[in-house]
C-alpha positions in Angstrom: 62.3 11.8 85.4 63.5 9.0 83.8 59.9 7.9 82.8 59.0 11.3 81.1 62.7 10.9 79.0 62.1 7.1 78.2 58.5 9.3 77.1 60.3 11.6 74.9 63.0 9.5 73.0 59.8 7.5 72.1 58.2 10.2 70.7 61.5 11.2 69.5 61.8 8.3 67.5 57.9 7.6 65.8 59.1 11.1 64.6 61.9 9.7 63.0 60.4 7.1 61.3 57.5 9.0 60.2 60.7 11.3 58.8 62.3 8.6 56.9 58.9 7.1 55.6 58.5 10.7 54.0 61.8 11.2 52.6 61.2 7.5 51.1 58.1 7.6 50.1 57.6 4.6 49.3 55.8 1.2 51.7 57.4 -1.7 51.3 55.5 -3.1 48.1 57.0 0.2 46.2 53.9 2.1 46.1 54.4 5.5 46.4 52.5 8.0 49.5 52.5 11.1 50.8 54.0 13.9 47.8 57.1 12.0 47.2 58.1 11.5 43.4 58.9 8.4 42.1 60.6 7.2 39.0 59.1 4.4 36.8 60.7 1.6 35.1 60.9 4.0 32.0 62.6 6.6 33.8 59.8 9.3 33.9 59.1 11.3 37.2 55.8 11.8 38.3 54.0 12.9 41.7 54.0 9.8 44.1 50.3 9.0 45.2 49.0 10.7 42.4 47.0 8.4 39.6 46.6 9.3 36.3 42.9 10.4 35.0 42.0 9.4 31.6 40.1 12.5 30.2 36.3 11.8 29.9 35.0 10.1 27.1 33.3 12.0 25.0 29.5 10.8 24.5 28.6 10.1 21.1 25.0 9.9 20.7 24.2 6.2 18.1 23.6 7.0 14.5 19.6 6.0 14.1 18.1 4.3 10.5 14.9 6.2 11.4 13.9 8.8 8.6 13.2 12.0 11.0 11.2 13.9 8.3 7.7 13.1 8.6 6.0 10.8 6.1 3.9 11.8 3.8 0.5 10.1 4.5 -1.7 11.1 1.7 0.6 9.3 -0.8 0.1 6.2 0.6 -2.7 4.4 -1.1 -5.4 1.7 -0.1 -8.8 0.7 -1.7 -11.4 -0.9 0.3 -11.0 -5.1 0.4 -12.5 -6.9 -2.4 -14.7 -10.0 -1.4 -15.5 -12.5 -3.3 -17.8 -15.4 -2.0 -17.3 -18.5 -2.9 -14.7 -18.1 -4.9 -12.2 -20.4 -3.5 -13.5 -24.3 -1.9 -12.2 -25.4 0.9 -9.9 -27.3 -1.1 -8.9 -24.5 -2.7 -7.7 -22.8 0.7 -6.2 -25.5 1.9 -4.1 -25.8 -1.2 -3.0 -22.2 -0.6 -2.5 -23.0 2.8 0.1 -25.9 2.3 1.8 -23.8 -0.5 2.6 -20.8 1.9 2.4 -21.7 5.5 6.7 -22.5 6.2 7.5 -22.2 2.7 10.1 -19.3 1.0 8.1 -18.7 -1.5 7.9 -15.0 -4.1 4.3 -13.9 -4.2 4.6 -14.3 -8.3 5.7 -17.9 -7.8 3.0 -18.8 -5.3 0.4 -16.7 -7.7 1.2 -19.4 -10.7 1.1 -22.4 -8.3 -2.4 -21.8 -7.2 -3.6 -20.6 -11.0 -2.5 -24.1 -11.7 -4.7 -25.5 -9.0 -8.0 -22.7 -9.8 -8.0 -19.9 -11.8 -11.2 -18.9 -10.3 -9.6 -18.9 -7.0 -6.3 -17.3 -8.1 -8.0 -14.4 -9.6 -9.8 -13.9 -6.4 -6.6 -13.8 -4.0 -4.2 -12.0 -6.4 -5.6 -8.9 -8.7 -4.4 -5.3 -10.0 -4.7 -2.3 -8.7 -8.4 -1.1 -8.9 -11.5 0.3 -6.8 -11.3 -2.4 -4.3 -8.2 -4.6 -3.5 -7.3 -8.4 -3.5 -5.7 -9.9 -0.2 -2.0 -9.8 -2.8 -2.5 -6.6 -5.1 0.1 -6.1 -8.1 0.8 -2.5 -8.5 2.7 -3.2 -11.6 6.3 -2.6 -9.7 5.8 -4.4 -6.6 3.1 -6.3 -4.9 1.3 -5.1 -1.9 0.3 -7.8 0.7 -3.0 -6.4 2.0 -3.3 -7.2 5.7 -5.3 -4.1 6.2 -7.6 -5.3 3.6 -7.7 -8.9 6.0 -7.8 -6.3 9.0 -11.2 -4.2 7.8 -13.0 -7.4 6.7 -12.2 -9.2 10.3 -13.2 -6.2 12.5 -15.8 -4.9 9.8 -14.3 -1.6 10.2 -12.8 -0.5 6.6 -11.1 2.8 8.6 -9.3 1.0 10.9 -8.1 -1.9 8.0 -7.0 1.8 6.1 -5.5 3.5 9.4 -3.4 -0.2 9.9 -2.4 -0.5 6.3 -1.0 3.4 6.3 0.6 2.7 9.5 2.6 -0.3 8.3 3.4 1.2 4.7 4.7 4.4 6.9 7.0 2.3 9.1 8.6 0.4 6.0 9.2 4.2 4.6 10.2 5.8 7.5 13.1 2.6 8.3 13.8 1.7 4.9 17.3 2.3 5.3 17.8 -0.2 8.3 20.3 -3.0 7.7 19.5 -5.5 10.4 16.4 -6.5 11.8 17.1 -5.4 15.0 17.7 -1.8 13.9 14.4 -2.6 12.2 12.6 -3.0 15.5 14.7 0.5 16.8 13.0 2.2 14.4 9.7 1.0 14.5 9.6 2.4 17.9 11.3 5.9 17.0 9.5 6.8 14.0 6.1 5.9 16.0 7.1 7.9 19.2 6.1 11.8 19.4 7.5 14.0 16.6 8.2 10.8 15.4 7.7 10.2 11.3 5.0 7.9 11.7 3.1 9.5 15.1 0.2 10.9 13.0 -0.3 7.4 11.4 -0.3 5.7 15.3 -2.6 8.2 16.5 -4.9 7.7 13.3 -4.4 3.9 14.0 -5.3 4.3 17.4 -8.6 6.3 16.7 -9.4 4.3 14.4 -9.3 0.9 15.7 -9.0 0.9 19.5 -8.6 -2.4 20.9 -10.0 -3.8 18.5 -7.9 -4.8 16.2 -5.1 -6.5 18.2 -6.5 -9.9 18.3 -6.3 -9.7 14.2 -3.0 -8.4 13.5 -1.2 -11.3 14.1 -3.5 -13.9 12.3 -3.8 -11.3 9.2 -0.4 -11.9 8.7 -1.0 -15.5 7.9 -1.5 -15.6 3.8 -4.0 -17.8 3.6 -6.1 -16.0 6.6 -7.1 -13.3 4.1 -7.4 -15.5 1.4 -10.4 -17.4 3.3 -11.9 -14.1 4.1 -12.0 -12.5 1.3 -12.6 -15.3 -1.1 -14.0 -18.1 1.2 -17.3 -19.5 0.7 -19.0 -17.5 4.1 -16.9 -14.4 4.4 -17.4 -12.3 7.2 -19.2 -8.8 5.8 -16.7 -5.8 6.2 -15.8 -4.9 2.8 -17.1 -4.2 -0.6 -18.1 -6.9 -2.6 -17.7 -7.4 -6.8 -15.0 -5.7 -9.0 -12.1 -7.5 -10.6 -9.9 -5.3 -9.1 -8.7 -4.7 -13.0 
């Protein structure tokens, strides 16, 4: 008897403190439990337990440079690659070479440095727009720097040198309004992807050339690699030879 009422006033009191533990509502570092309320340090009430939820954020999708109309392909222009044996030495190309490779240079600047050097040569690399194009073409408001030109006469396929050339004139049109060059890159990718501005021009590209052209891309874009091709003393046959280009 005594053992079951020694029982019950135990049970008697962990009912009391579990009581007074909800009346408190509070432990002992003045966190708040169960559905007590508390009052904070700037005197407002809330529910004890309870945090606060900010409300979701609300998903703003990144503004994108990339023009989403699609380009308009048959504006952009190209003219087979001029070639022009012979016309520049070695020397010649070497001086071109040294004046471009590293250097900050405007392609009207580096057009009256080499003149200086050979006007044979000079006239060979740079020339106006005509039938066929120089490697540096002056359109009378901008120059165009013809790495598709460099690209037809290295794989000796003019349609692929055409196909890379629109490509590359559609990305700078389709991101022109890009401020940094990393947005730059963005937008290469979106304007190229499906529904994109520029997908035609990549699947043209890629009909076009295949494989075949990667191992040129990256040495086309060397000035002086298109110079020696097109005006070299043994250029590779791939384009159309003669014309002054105007």
């Amino acid at each position: 008897m005594v053992r079951n009422l020694f029982a019950l006033a135990s049970a008697i009191a962990v009912a009391g403190i579990v009581s007074m533990v909800n009346a408190v509502g509070c432990t002992s570092g003045g966190e708040a439990v169960g559905g007590a309320r508390v009052t904070d340090d700037a005197g407002d009430t809330r529910d004890a337990g309870k945090r606060e939820v900010p409300p979701p954020t609300e998903y703003v999708e990144k503004e994108t440079c990339a023009l989403k109309e699609k380009v308009d392909l048959a504006s952009i222009r190209f003219q087979p690659p001029r070639i022009l044996p012979g016309a520049c030495s070695a020397d010649d190309l070497e001086f071109f070479r040294n004046a471009t490779v590293g250097k900050a240079v405007s392609l009207v600047k580096l057009e009256e440095i080499l003149r200086d050097h050979s006007t044979t040569c000079a006239a060979c690399v740079f020339g106006r727009d005509g039938d066929t194009w120089a490697p540096f073409v002056d359109l009378g408001d901008r120059y165009v720097v013809n790495v598709g030109g460099c690209v037809a006469v290295a794989t000796k396929n003019v349609p692929c040198g055409k196909a890379y050339h629109v490509l590359r004139e559609c990305q700078e049109l389709g991101c022109s309004q890009c401020k940094t060059s990393v947005d730059q890159r963005e937008c290469f990718d979106a304007v190229q992807a499906d529904g994109g501005a520029c997908a035609e021009a990549l699947a043209t590209y890629d009909s076009e050339c295949g494989s075949s052209s990667v191992a040129y891309e990256d040495e086309c874009g060397l000035n002086y690699v298109a110079a020696r091709l097109q005006c070299g003393e043994t250029p590779d046959d791939g384009g159309s030879d003669g014309g002054d280009g105007g």
